[in-house]
Steps between C-alpha positions, in 0.01 A plus 500: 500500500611854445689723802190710509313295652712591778408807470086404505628324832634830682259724372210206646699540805485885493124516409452259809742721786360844392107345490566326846591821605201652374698734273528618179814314303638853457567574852578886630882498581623624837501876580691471840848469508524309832202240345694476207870404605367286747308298203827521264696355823267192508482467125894518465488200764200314337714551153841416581480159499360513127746791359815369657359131280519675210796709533667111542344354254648823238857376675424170435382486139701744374707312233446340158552135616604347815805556680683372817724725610614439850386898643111395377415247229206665242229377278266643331104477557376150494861342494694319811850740622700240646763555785801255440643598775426696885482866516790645639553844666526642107058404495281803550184395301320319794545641828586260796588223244535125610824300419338152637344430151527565161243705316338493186253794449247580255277801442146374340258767289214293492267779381518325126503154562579180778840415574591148522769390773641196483713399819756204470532210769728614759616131608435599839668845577333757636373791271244711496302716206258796683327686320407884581186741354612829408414587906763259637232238602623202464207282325652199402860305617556141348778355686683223714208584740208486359512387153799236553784515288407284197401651112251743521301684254298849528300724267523805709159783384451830524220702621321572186557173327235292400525158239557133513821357732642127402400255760859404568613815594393679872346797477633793727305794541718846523317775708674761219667530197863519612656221696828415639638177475755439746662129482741411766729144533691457799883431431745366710819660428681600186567159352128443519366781305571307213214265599235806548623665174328161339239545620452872398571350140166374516293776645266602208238757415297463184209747380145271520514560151809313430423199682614167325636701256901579410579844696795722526460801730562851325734725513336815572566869445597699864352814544783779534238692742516222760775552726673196599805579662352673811373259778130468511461676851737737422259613156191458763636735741587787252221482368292824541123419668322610177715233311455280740109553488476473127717177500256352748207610352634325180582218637144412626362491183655170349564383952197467620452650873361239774112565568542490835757839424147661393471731849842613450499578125212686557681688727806614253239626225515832731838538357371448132603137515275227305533165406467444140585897459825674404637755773467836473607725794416830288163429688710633829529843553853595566476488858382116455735440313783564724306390781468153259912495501551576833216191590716233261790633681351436764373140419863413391685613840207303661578158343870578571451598901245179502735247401827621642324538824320158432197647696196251531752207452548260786805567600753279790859505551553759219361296240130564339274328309272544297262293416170497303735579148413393151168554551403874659110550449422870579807514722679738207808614752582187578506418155687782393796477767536140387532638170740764574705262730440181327350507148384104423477382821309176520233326700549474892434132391783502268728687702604704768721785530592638874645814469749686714670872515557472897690257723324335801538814708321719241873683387507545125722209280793686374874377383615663801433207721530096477190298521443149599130321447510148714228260365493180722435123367143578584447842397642454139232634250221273444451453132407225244733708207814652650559827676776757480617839635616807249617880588422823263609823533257807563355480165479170499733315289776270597814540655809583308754278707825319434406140509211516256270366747122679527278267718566214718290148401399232694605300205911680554770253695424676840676430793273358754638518885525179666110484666326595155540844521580777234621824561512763201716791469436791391719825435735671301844286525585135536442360783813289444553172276320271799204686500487629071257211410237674719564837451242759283702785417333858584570835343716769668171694640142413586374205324122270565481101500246334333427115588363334213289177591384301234200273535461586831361263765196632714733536824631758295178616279302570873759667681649209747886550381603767477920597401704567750641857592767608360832537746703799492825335552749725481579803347690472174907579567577776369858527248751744496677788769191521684458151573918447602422811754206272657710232549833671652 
């Protein structure tokens, strides 16, 4: 079916809010400056999510055919990137990255037809292939979890699609038009990649159309007026709040907002914002219109204070968690802190991911200091995949350090103590050759954790285990004239 009948969708959707509200579907825009930033601070929330999507999904798809270069593999629409090998402190285009898998990514535009995704047998490794709307909702994730690890076969459908699906193939219902595609293997080590990189090879995505028949993907033509050199959040965040109103408002006509969103999108048509309608902030008067920046402004520092405070997170021994992601509802800061912080994450099913910027006394994590975590036999992270332990820097990308080494995986040759134990360390130097197998090097200033636990098990998914605090051990020694004078 043609893309407009996305548009029928949005403007059903529209003609629905505006008549539940018992208005016209031209609403009056705001007159008050105070009423109107405070609407263009909750829209710039409800929106981020959505904008920062398709600011990645420009990064992403901006080439003619695929690539794999090791700073962000690239494909374009409808066609699987494929990372050969783990990010490294060089990768910007996914903010807090994981290094326990591999990824293969694919964008989907399903607004002309089905995509068909055809997922080879694993022979038992674990993997995993979520799928997210153009919201960050995770709708569907075929994996070592739930779908087993054998062949499997999907027609995935857009929103405005309608026609006749082969029986063999599973039909998977996308809220919206856009979708990422986020496959993940597990690897264990560097000699094993090999094995994962197989597997990749046999990742496919076919148009519906093409089904049974020969297909070669195209090579397409990039747009010069897509920017694909700055990071996604970095384009997001420069982005004035009348751009970033007009990219939204764009973006709902071929994504679909949730019904239950109706209340709130009723809301935003004070600012001149409509689904199915392109933006116009002309409608403003001049005074609205800065009041409108200084609201996204607003909006913007308000995702930042909310997840570097990590307010509303359950929080204990300086770690927090949050729980309730890959699927948000109406709970749009939520969703756009994970975005900002986190962009893919999956299911609490599929994994966890405690997160720390404090040590157990509530001091902020910094280079300055050496860290010890001690897990005991019994307290080691209860999972059915693996588990593992990365740092990032303040923005959120991995540590530049001399050994190479980003994350620490329950798959890596720890060294256990002698009752079961494991203590990790964590700080700026070697710890010395015994202890190097268990160290995670940090960055010279602050720096957060993140825990990654894959296929959780419910001790872990209702809040019985917890990780334990992290030990300020020492501070780090410091080199040079002033550290000789300390010692004399």
């Amino acid at each position: 079916m043609k893309s407009s009948l996305s548009s029928l969708i949005v403007a059903a959707l529209a003609t629905a809010i505006f008549a539940a509200g018992g208005c016209s579907s031209k609403p009056k825009v705001a007159k008050n400056p105070d009423d109107i930033r405070q609407m263009a601070k909750e829209a710039y929330i409800y929106g981020y999510p959505l904008v920062l999507m398709d600011a990645s999904k420009d990064v992403g798809t901006g080439v003619a055919s695929p690539s794999t270069e090791r700073s962000g593999a690239k494909a374009p629409i409808n066609q699987f990137a494929h990372f050969r090998e783990s990010p490294d402190d060089t990768f910007t285009d996914v903010v807090s990255p994981n290094v326990d898998t591999l990824y293969s990514m694919a964008w989907l535009d399903l607004s002309k037809e089905p995509q068909v995704l055809s997922i080879p047998d694993s022979n038992k490794r674990y993997f995993l292939v979520p799928m997210l709307d153009a919201y960050t909702n995770v709708f569907f994730s075929p994996g070592s979890r739930t779908t087993g690890t054998g062949e499997q076969n999907y027609v995935i459908v857009g929103p405005s699609w309608k026609g006749e699906l082969p029986k063999e193939l599973k039909r998977v219902d996308a809220p919206t038009n856009m979708v990422w595609v986020m496959a993940r293997m597990a690897y264990n080590g560097k000699a094993d990649i090999k094995n994962v990189q197989a597997w990749q090879d046999n990742l496919s995505l076919r148009p519906l159309s093409y089904l049974g028949k020969d297909y070669r993907p195209p090579t397409v033509e990039v747009s010069p007026n897509v920017d694909t050199r700055t990071a996604p959040a970095k384009q997001v965040a420069n982005m004035s709040g009348a751009a970033f109103f007009s990219r939204m408002a764009e973006l709902f006509k071929t994504n679909p907002p949730a019904a239950a969103d109706g209340d709130t999108l009723r809301r935003f048509a004070g600012l001149g914002i409509i689904p199915g309608k392109t933006y116009d902030p002309s409608a403003l008067s001049e005074e609205g219109r800065r009041a409108l920046e200084e609201g996204a402004r607003q909006g913007m520092a308000e995702i930042v204070a909310e997840g570097r405070d990590m307010n509303g997170i359950e929080k204990k021994d300086g770690w927090a968690y949050s729980r309730h992601v890959g699927l948000y509802g109406t709970d749009y800061k939520h969703r756009a802190v994970i975005a900002m912080f986190g962009l893919g994450a999956n299911l609490d099913a599929d994994a966890l991911y405690p997160r720390a910027t404090t040590d157990a006394n509530g001091n902020p994590l910094t280079g300055k200091n050496n860290y010890r975590i001690h897990l005991t036999k019994e307290n080691l992270p209860p999972v059915s995949g693996f588990w593992s332990l990365t740092a990032y820097t303040p923005h959120q990308s991995l540590v530049k350090n001399p050994i190479n080494r980003f994350a620490i995986n329950g798959h890596d040759k720890l060294k256990y103590n002698a009752d079961g134990s494991l203590d990790l360390y964590i700080q700026n130097k070697s710890p010395g050759k015994a202890k190097e197998a268990n160290w995670l090097p940090a960055p010279k200033d602050q720096f957060s954790l993140i825990a990654r636990l894959y296929w959780p098990k419910e001790t872990a998914l209702n809040g019985t285990w917890k990780m334990p605090g992290i030990e300020k051990v020492s501070p780090a020694p410091r080199v040079g004239r002033t550290a000789l004078l300390d010692q004399q």
